[in-house]
C-alpha positions in Angstrom: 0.0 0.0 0.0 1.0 3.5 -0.9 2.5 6.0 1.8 2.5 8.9 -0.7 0.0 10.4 -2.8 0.0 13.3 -5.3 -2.8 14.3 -7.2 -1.2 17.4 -8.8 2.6 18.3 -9.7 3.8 21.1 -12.1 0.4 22.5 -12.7 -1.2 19.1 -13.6 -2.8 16.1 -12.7 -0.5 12.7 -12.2 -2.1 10.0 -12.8 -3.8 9.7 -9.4 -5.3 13.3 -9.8 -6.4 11.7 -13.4 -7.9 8.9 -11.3 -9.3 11.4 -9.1 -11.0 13.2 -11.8 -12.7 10.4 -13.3 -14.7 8.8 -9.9 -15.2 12.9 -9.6 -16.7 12.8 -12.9 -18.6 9.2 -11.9 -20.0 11.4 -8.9 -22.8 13.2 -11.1 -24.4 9.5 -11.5 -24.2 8.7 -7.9 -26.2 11.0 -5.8 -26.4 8.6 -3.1 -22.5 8.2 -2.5 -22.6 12.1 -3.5 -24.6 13.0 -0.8 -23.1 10.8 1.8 -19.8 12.2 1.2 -21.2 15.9 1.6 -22.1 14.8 4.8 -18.8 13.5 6.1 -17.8 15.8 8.9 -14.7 14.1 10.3 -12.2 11.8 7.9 -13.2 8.6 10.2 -16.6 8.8 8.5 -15.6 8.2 5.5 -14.7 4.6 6.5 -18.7 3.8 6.2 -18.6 5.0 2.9 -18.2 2.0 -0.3 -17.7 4.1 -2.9 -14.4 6.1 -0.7 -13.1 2.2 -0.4 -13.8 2.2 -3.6 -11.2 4.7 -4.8 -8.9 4.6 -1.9 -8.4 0.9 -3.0 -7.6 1.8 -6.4 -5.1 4.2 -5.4 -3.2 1.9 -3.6 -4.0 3.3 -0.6 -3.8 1.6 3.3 -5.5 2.6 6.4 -3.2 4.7 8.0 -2.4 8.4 7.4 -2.6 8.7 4.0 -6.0 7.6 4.2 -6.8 10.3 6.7 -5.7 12.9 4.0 -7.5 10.9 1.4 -10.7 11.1 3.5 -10.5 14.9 3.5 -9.9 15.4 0.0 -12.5 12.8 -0.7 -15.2 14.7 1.2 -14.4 18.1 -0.2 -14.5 16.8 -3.9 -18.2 16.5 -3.1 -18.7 19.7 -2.9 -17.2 20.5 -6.2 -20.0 20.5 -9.2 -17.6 20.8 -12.1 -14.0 20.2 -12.5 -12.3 22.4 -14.3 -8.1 22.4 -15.1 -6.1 25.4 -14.4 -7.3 28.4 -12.0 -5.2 28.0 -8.6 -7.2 27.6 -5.6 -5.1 30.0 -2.9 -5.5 33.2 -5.9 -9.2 31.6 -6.3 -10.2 32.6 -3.1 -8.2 36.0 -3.1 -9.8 37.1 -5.8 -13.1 38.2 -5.1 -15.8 41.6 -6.1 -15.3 44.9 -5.0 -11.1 44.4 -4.3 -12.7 41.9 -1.3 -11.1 38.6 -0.7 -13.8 35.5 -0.9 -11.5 34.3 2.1 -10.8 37.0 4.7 -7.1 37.1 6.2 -8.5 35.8 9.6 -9.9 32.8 7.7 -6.9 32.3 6.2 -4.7 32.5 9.1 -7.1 30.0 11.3 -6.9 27.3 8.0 -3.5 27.9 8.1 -2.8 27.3 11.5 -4.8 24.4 11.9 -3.5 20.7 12.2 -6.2 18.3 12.6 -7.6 16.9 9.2 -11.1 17.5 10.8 -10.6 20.6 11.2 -9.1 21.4 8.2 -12.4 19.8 6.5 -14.3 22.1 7.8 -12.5 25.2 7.6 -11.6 24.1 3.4 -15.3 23.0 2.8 -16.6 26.5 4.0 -14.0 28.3 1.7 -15.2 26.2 -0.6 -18.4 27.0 -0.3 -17.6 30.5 -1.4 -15.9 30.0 -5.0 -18.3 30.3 -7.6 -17.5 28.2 -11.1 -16.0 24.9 -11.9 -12.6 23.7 -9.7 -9.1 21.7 -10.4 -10.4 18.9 -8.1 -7.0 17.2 -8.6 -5.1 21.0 -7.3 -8.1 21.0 -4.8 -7.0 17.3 -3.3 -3.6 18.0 -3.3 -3.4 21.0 -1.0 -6.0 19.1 1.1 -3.2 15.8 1.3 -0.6 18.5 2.2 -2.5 20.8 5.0 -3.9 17.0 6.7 -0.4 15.7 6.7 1.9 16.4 9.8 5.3 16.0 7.7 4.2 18.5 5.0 1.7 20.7 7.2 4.0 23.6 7.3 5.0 23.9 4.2 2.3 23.6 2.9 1.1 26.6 4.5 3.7 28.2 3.6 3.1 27.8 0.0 -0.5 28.5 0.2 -0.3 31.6 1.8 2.6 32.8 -0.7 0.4 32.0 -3.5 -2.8 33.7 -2.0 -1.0 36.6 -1.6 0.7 36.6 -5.0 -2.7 37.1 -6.4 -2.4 40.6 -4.2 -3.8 43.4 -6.8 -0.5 46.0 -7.9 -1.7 48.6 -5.4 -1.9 45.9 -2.8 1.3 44.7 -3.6 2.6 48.1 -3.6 1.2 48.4 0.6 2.2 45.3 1.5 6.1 45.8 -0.2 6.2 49.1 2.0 5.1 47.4 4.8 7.4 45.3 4.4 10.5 47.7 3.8 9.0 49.7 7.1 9.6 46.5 9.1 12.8 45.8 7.5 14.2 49.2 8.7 12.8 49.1 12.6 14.9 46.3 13.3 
């Protein structure tokens, strides 16, 4: 059984994100499994679930942590309607009307922060909840396999954060880099 998973590398989907994509797609027909999966509210429930066996089997996947991940990345692909390649999730939910975030700083911050894949479900469902328009599930999963798991928690992160700021608009960036220089100087 597999101890690593990646869904999405170098802007893509592997071939487990492909996999991914496809029971995504086989979702639509199964309203049943669908709507048991939107209910999932921690990774253990998932293990009631066939049609999460189903796929975690197929990826190669054991019972241990990996599975955990899977669970949450699982769960939150029910809540996507349409897959769509492309569009990054982190500058997804930056972007939003009116030079407003979808995801405020304070969300961001507490999703960021947090450890336990439970947790993490239900802070990513909600912010979720808020894009509008088809998703990468296969980018989607893999940030979810990367915030659940304790060895690449904090990079992870990391990363995210970077790249929801990167989608800052030129006069934010323009703040934030003097911001920046101002702190630089104080020390």
């Amino acid at each position: 059984m597999n101890d690593y998973l990646c869904f999405w590398k170098d802007g893509e989907a592997t071939p487990a994100g492909a996999a991914l994509i496809a029971w995504h797609a086989e979702l639509k027909d199964a309203t049943g499994l669908r709507a048991a999966l939107r209910r999932v509210e921690h990774p253990d429930d998932c293990a009631f679930i066939p049609g999460f066996h189903a796929l975690r089997l197929k990826l190669g996947v054991g019972t241990g942590r990996v599975a955990t991940s899977l669970a949450v990345a699982v769960a939150l692909a029910a809540h996507v309607r349409q897959h769509r390649s492309g569009g990054r999730l982190p500058q997804r939910l930056r972007g939003g009307r009116d030079d407003r975030p979808l995801l405020s700083d304070i969300r961001l911050r507490r999703l960021l922060a947090e450890e336990d894949p439970a947790e993490i479900l239900r802070l990513l469902r909600r912010a979720l909840a808020m894009l509008d328009g088809p998703l990468d599930v296969a980018e989607m999963a893999q940030w979810a396999l990367r915030l659940t798991s304790p060895v690449t928690h904090d990079r992870a992160a990391r990363e995210f954060a970077y790249a929801y700021y990167g989608a800052l608009s030129p006069d934010e960036r323009k703040v934030a880099a003097d911001t920046d220089t101002d702190t630089d100087t104080a020390a």
